[in-house]
C-alpha positions as CSV (number, residue, x, y, z in Angstrom):
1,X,22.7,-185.5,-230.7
2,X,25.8,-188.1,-231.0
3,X,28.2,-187.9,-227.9
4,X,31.7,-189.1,-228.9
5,X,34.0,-189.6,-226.6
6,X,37.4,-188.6,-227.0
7,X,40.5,-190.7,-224.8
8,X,43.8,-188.7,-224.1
9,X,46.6,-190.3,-225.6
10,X,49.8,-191.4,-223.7
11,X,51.6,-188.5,-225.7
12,X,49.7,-186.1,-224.3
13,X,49.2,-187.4,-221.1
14,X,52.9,-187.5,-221.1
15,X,52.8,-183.4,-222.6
16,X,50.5,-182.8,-219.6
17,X,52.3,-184.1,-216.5
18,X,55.7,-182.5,-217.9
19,X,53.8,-178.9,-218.0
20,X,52.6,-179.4,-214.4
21,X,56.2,-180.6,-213.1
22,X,57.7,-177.2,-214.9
23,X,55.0,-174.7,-213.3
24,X,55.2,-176.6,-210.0
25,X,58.6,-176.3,-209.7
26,X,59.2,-172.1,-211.4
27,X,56.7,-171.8,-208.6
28,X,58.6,-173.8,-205.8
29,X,61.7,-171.6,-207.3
30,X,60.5,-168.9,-206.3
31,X,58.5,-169.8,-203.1
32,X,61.8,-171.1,-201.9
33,X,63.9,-167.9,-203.2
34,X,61.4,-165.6,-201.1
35,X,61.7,-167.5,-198.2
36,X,65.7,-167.8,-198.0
37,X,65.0,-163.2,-198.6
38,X,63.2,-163.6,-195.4
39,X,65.3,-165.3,-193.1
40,X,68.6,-163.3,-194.3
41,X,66.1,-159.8,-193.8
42,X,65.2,-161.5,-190.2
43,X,68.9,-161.9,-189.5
44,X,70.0,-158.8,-190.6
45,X,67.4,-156.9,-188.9
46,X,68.0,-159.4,-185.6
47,X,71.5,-157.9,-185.6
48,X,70.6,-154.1,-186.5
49,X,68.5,-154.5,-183.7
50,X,71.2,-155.9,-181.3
51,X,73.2,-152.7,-182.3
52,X,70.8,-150.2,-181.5
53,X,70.0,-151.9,-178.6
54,X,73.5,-151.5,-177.3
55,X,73.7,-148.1,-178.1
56,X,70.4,-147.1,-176.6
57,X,71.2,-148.9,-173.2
58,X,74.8,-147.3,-173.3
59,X,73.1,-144.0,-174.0
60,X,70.9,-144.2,-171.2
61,X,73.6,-145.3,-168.8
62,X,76.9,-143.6,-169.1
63,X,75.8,-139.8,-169.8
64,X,74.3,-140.6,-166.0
65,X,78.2,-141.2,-164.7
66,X,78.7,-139.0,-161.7
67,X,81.1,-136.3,-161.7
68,X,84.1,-136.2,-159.3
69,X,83.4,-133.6,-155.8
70,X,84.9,-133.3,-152.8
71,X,82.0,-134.2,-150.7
72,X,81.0,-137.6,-153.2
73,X,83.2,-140.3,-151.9
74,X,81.3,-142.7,-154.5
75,X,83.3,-141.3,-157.7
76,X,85.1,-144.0,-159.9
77,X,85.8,-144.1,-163.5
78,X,89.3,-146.0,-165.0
79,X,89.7,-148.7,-167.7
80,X,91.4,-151.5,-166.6
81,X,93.0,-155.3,-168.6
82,X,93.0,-157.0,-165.1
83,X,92.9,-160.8,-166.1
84,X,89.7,-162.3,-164.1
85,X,87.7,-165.8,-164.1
86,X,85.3,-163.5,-166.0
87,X,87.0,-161.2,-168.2
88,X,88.4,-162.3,-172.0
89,X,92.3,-162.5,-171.8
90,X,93.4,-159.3,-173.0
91,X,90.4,-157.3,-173.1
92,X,89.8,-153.9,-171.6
93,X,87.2,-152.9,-169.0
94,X,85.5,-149.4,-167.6
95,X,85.0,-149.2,-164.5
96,X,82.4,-146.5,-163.4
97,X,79.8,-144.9,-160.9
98,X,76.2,-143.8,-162.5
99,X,72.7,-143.0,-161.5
100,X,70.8,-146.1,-162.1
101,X,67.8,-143.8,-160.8
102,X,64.5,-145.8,-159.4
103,X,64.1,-148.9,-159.5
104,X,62.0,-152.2,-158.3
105,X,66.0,-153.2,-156.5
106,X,66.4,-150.5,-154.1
107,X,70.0,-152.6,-153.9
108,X,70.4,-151.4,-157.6
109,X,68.5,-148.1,-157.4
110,X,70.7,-144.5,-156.9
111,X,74.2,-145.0,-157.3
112,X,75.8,-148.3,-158.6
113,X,78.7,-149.3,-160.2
114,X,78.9,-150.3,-163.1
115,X,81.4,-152.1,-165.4
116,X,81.6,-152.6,-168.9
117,X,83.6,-156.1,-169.6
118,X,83.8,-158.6,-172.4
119,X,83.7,-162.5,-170.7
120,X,85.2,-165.2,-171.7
121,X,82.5,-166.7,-173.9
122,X,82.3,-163.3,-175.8
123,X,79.2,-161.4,-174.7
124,X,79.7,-157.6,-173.9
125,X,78.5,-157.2,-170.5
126,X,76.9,-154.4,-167.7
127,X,78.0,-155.8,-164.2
128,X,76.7,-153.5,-161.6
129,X,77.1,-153.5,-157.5
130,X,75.8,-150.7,-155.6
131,X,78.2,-148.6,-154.4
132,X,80.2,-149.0,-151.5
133,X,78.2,-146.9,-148.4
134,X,75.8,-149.8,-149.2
135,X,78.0,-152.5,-148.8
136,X,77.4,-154.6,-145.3
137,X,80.6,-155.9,-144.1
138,X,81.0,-159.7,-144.2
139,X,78.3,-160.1,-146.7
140,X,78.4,-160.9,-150.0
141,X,78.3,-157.8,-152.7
142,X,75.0,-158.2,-154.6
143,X,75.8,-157.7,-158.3
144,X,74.0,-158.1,-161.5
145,X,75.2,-159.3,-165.2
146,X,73.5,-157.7,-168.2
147,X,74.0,-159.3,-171.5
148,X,74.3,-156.1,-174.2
149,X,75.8,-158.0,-177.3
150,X,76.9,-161.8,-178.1
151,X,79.3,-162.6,-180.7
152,X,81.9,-160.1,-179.8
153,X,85.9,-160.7,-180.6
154,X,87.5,-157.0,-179.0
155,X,86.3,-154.4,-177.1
156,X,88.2,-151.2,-176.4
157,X,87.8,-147.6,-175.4
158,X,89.3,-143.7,-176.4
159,X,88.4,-140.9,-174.2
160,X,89.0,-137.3,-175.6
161,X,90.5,-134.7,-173.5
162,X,89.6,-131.7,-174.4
163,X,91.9,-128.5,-174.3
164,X,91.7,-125.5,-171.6
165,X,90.8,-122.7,-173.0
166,X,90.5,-119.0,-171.8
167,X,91.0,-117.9,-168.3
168,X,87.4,-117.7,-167.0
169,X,85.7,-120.8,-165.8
170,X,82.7,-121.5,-168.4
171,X,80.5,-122.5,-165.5
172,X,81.0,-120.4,-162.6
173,X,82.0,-117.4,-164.7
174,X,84.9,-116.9,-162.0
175,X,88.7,-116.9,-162.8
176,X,90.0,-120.5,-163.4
177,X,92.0,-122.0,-160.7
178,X,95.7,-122.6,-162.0
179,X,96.4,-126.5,-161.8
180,X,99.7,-127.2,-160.4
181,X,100.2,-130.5,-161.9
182,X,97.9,-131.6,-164.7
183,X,98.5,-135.3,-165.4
184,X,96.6,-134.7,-168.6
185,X,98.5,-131.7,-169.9
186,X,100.2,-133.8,-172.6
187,X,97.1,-135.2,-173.5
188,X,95.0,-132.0,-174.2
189,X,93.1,-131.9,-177.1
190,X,93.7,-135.3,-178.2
191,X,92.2,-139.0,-177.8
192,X,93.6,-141.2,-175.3
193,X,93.4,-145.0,-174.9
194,X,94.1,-145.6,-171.2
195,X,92.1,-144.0,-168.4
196,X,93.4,-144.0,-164.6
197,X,91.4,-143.8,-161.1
198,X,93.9,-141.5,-159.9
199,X,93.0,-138.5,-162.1
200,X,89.1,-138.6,-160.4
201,X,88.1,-136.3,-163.7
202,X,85.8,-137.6,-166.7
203,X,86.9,-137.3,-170.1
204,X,84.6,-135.1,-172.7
205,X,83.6,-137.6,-174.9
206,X,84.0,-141.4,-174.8
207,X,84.1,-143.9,-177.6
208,X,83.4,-147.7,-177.3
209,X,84.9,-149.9,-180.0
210,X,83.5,-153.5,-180.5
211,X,84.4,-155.8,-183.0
212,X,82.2,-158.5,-184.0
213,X,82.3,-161.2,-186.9
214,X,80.1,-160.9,-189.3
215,X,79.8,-163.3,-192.5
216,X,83.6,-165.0,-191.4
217,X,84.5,-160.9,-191.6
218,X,85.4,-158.5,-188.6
219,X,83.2,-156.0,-188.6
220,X,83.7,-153.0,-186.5
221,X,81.1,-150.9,-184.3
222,X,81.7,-147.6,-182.9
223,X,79.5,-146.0,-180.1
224,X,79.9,-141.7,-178.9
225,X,78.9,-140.8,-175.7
226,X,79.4,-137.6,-174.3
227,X,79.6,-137.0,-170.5
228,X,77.5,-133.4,-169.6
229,X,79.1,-133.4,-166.0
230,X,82.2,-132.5,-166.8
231,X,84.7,-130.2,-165.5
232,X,86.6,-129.1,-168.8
233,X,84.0,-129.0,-171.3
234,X,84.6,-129.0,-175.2
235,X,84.4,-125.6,-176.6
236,X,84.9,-124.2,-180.0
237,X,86.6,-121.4,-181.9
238,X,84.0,-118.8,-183.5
């Protein structure tokens, strides 16, 4: 048998390396175009995850607000645009007593208020300080800051007052008591933007409104809450 041996020639040396160079960089195309899907899929899902985040700790705290009684001294619920060293200039805030149930703080555990605030540097926050029978005098308050959402521009809040319907108390099944004054009466049935302390009553239903930049855009978030505890419930015509 005769071996020959055959040398490559610089054309096809050349034809070689060019081929190699194409496939290598289709496939570093495409490597790179998966990877860029990945990190906008992360982001996005980072974010969707912030905003169910903030809607399952909202759920799990405000349905617990307390209702307004004669024998609870603890009741508060108002909004409030006080300007603070913490508070964004401008913003509103709910203020608001809730069952915070058990927990490893007995400070924090039972009743505590809680307020829902935007800060300066834009975070949406849960600031809560047990309430007041548990304050020592000439101490400092105890209080906690829970970060819910960064990146937020506005927050705001409606509260929806529902209409009185029927004579008979839906609850006790007794005659409704005849309200002298009602500093809602204007207000029935509609969605309002401003609560006060001095009503000591909860709304039906309460919406919070956040407004966050997305991709140099303002995108807006919406959150429902409805408050089982209250005296005027929302009712509808068969």
């Amino acid at each position: 048998m005769i071996h020959r041996r055959r040398y490559l020639t610089m054309l096809e040396l050349l034809i070689s390396m060019t081929l190699t160079v194409m496939i290598l960089g289709v496939l570093t195309y495409f490597y790179q175009q998966m990877t860029m899907a990945g990190v906008v899929l992360d982001r996005q899902q980072g974010k969707n995850f912030q905003e169910r985040y903030v809607e399952h700790r909202l759920g799990t705290v405000i349905p617990h607000t307390i209702a307004p009684s004669e024998k609870n001294g603890s009741f508060h619920f108002f909004t409030t645009n006080s300007a603070s060293a913490l508070t964004m200039s401008g913003s509103d805030s709910l203020v608001f007593v809730f069952d915070n149930c058990v927990q490893s703080n007995k400070e924090m555990a039972y009743l505590v208020i809680g307020q829902l605030v935007l800060d300066q540097e834009g975070r949406l926050l849960l600031v809560t300080w047990p309430s007041e029978k548990r304050w020592v005098e000439n101490e400092p308050v105890p209080h906690s800051y829970e970060v819910l959402l960064e990146g937020v521009k506005n927050l705001s809040f409606s509260f929806f007052v529902p209409p009185i319907k029927g004579k008979t108390d839906l609850k006790t099944g007794t005659p409704r008591k005849v309200v002298e004054q009602d500093p809602l009466e204007e207000s029935r049935g509609e969605w309002i933007n401003v609560w006060l302390a001095e009503w000591r009553q909860l709304p039906a239903m309460m919406r919070v409104k956040v407004v966050v930049e997305e991709e140099g855009k303002d995108k807006e978030i919406n959150y429902a809450f409805p408050f089982p505890h209250v005296e005027q419930p929302i009712t509808y015509d068969s």
